[in-house]
N, C-alpha and C positions, 0 to 999 in steps of 0.2 A: 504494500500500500504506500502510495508519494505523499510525502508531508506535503501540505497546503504552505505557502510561503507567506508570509504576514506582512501587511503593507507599514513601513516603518515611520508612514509620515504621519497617518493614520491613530496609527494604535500613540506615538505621542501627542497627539491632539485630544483625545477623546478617552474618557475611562468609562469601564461599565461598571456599574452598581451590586452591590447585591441582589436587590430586585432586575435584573440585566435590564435597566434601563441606559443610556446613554449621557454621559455628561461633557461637557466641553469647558475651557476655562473662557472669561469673555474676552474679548479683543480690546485694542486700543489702548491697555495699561502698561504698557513698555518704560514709553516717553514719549517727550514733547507734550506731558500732563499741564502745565500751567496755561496754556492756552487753552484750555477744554473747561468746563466749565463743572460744579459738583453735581448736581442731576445729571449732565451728558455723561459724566464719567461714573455714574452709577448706574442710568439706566438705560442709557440707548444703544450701548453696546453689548452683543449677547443673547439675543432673542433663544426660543427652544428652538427643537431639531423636529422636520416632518417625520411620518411612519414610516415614508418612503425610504429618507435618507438614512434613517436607523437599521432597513435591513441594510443598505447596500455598504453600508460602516460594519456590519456584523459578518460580512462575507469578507468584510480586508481584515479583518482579526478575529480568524478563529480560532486560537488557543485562548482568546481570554474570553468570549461567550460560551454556552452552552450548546 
């Protein structure tokens, strides 16, 4: 049987849960923070993930789903 090869860009973007739900960190908090404003840098960056994109995330890592 051939191991599945894991997508490495992937699997560091993205953790699964216990509950195998999908988590991502949000974006935009690097730098160049002083220009952004405190609501923009708490809320607008980061939205949730579709159903869609959560399989197609679960098939580039599959040693850490189910």
């Amino acid at each position: 049987m051939w191991k599945i090869k894991t997508n490495r860009s992937v699997a560091k973007r993205f953790k699964v849960t216990k509950t195998w739900k999908i988590r991502h960190s949000k974006t935009c908090k690097s730098h160049l923070l002083t220009k952004k404003g405190r609501t923009t840098k708490k809320n607008k960056y980061g939205k949730g993930i579709a159903k869609v994109e959560t399989k197609k995330i679960k098939v580039m890592i599959p040693y850490k789903t189910r």
